[in-house]
C-alpha positions in Angstrom: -8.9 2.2 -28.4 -7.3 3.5 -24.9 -4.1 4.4 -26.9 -5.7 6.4 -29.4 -5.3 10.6 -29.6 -7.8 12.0 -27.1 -8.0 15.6 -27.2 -10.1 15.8 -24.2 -8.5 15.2 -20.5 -11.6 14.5 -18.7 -15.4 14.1 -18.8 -17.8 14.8 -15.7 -21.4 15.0 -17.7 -24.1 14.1 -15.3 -27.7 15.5 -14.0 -27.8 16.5 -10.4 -31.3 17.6 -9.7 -32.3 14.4 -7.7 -35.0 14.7 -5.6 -33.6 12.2 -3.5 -30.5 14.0 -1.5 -27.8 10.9 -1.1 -28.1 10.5 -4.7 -27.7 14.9 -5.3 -25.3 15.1 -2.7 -22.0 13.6 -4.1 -22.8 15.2 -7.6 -23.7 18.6 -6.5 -20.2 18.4 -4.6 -18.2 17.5 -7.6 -20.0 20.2 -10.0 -18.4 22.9 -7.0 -15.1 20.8 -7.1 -14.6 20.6 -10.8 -16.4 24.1 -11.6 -14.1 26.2 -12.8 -13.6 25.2 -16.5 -15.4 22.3 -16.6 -19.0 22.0 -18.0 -20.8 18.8 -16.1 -24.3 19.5 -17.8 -25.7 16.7 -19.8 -25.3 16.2 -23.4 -27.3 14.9 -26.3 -26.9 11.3 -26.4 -24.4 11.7 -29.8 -22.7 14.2 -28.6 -22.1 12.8 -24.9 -20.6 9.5 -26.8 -18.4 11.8 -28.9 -17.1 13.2 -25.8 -16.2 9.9 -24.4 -14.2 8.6 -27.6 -12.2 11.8 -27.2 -11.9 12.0 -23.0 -8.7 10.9 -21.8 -10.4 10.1 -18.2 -14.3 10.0 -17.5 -16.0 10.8 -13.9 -18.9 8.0 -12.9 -20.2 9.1 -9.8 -22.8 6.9 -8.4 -26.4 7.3 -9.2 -29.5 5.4 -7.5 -26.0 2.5 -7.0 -22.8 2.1 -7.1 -22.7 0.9 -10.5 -24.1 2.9 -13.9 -24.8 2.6 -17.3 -21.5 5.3 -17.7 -19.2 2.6 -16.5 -20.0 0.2 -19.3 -20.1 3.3 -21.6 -16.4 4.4 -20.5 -14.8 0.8 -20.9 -16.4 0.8 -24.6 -15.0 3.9 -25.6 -11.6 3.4 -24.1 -11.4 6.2 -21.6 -9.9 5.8 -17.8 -12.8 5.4 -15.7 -12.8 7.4 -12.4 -15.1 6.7 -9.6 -15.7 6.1 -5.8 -14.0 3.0 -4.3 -16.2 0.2 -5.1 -13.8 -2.3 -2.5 -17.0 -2.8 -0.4 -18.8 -4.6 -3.5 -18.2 -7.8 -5.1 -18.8 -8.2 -8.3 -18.5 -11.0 -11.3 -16.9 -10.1 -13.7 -14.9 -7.9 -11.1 -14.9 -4.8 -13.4 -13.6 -2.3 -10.5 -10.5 -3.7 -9.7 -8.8 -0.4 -8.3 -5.6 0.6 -10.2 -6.3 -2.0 -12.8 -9.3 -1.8 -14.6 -10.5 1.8 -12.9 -9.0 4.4 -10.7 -11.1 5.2 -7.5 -11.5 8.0 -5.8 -12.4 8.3 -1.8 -16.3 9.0 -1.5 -15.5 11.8 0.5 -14.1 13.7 -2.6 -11.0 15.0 -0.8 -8.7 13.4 -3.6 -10.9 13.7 -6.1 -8.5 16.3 -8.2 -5.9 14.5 -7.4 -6.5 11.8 -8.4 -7.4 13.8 -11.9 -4.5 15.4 -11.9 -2.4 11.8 -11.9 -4.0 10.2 -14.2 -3.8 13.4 -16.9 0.0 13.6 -15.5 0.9 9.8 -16.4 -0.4 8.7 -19.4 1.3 5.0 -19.3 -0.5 4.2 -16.0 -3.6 5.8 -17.3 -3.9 3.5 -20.5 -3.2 0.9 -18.6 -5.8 1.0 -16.4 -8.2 2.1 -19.3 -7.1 -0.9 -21.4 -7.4 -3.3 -18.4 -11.0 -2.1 -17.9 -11.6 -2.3 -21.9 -10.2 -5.6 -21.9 -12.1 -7.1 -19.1 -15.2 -5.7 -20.1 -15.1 -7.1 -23.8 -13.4 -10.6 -22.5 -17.1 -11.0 -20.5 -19.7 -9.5 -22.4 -18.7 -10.0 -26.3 -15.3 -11.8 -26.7 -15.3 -15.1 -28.2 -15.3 -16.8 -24.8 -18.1 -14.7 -23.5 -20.8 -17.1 -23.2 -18.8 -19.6 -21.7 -17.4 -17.6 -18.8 -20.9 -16.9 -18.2 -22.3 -20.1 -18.1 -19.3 -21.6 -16.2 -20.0 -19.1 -13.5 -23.6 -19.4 -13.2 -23.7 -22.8 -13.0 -20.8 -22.7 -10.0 -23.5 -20.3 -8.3 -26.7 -22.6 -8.8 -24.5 -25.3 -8.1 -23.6 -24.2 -4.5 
């Protein structure tokens, strides 16, 4: 749960050696941003999850797109997930609602740390947002009116 006792204030595990230089770009940035203190190597896959159930706020920088597999991860474990503005996508369900269901950060990385250093400084605004995004994700993808949502919005799309 988003209100539970995390011991951890944030999480940035993520590889960097992409061959391909717009993906290695933003994430070799943050490793220099975020380097002193702060291990970013990848984890084992149990203890990487373990991390997130105890991370207060968790780093998602883009990959091969805007949206990853550690987004999904982050809203299940309950953590404040922290990542580029996504305002130029539209998404259904609209998981990156900024200041509601995640916090962004510019892609330029100049508030990057402070926009850390806010959410670690106010707790209520950070569970918020972390229970927004936990909420939303579960209302969509497993809550008990999952399957309709789903249907109801594909068949709007087929439908027009």
């Amino acid at each position: 749960a988003p209100e539970s006792q995390r011991s951890n204030n944030l999480s940035a595990r993520f590889g960097a050696s992409y061959s391909n230089a717009t993906v290695r770009y933003q994430r070799e940035r943050i490793r220099e941003l975020l380097s002193s203190g702060l291990e970013t190597n990848k984890l084992g896959r149990r203890g990487y999850m373990k991390e997130l159930n105890r991370s207060k706020v968790v780093l998602s920088p883009f990959g091969w797109g805007e949206i990853t597999l550690k987004d999904f991860e982050v809203f299940l474990t309950g953590g404040m997930l922290l990542k580029p503005a996504m305002d130029h996508m539209q998404t259904w369900p609209n998981f990156y609602e900024n200041n509601v269901t995640y916090l962004a950060h510019d892609w330029d990385l100049v508030d990057l740390e402070e926009r850390i250093d806010w959410a670690l400084t106010d707790d209520s605004a950070r569970r918020d947002i972390a229970e927004q995004g936990q909420r939303r994700y579960i209302e969509h993808t497993s809550g008990p009116n999952a399957a309709e949502k789903f249907v109801s919005h594909f068949s709007e799309v087929i439908s027009t």
